[in-house]
C-alpha positions as CSV (number, residue, x, y, z in Angstrom):
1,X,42.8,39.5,-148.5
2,X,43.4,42.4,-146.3
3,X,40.0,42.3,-144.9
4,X,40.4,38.8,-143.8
5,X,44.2,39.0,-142.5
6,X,42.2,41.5,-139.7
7,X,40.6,38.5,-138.7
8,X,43.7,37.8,-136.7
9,X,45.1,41.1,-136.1
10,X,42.6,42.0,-132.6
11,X,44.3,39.5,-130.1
12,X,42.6,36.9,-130.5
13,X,43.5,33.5,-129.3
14,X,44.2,31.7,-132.6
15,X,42.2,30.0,-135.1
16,X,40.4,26.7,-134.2
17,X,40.3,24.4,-137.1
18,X,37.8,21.6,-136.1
19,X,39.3,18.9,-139.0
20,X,42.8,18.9,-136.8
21,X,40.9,19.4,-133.5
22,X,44.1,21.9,-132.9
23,X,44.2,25.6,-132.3
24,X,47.0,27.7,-134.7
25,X,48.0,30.9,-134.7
26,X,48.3,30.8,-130.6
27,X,48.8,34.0,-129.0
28,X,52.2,33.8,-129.1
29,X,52.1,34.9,-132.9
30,X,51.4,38.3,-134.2
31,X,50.0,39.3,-137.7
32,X,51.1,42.1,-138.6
33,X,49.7,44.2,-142.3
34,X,52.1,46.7,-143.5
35,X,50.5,47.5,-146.3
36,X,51.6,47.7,-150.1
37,X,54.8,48.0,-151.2
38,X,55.2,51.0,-153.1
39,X,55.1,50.1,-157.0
40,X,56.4,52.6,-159.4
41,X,54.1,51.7,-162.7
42,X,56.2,51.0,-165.8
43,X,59.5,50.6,-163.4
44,X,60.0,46.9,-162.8
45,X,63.7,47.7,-161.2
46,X,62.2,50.4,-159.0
47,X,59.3,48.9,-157.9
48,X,61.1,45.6,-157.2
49,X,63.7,47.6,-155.2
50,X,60.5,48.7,-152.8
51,X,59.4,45.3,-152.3
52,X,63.0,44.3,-151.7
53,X,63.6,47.0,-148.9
54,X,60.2,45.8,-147.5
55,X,60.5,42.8,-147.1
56,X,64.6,43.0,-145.6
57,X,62.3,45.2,-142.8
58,X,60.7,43.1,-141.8
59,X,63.5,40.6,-141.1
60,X,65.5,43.1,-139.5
61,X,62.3,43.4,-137.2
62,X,63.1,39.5,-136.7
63,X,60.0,39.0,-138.2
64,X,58.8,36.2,-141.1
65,X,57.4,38.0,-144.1
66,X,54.2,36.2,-145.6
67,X,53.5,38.5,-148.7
68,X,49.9,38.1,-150.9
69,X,49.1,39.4,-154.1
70,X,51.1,40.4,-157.0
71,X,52.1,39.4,-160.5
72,X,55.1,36.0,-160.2
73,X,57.6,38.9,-160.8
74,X,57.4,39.8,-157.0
75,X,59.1,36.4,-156.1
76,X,62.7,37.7,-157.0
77,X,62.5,40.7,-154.8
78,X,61.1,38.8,-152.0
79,X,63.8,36.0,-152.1
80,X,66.3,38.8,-152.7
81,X,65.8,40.2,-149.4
82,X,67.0,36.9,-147.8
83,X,70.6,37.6,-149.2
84,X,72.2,38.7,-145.7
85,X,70.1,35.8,-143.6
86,X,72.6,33.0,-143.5
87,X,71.8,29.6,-144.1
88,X,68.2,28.6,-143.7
89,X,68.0,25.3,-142.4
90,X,65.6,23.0,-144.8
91,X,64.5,21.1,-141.9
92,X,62.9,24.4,-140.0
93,X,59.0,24.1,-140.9
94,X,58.7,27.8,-141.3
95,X,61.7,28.8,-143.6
96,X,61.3,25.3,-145.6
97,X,58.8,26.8,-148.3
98,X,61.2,29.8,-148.7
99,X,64.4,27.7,-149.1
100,X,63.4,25.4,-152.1
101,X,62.3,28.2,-153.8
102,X,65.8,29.8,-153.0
103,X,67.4,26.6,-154.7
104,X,65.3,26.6,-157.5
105,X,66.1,30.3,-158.1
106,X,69.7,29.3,-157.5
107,X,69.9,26.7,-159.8
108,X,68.3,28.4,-162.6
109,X,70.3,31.6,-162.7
């Protein structure tokens, strides 16, 4: 996965995808790999308080966070981080995915 995300990291101007005959991924967005979060084996709280303070980085950089990998536990830390963020607006095509999921957490807990 990492050695693929550098596919887009070099400045680039997007990825061409021939089946929509549209360019994505213009040069107006910036992929960014920060690496792993730090994960403390045999400390589920501690190592889901690293991905947590991650991933609230990289919205105070006013960046989206796209996070790969992981066991399904990572989810909670992840949507965690969006705490402080307001309302998402379900009709925005980039924070849609990330508010159901939000609602389904909130629903269930």
């Amino acid at each position: 996965m990492r050695e693929a995300s550098t596919l887009f990291a070099f400045g680039h101007a997007g990825a061409y995808d021939h089946e929509d005959d549209a360019t994505y991924l213009g040069a107006d967005v910036r992929i960014v790999d920060i690496g792993d979060a730090d994960i403390i084996h045999t400390d589920t709280t501690g190592s889901h308080a690293n991905i947590e303070v991650g991933v609230r980085a990289i919205l105070a950089a006013g960046a989206l966070p796209v996070t790969i990998g992981g066991d399904h536990s990572i989810n909670i830390p992840c949507i965690n981080a969006f705490d402080d963020q307001g309302d998402i607006p379900a009709q925005s095509a980039e924070w849609a995915p990330i508010h159901h999921v939000s609602a389904t957490i909130a629903k269930t807990s």
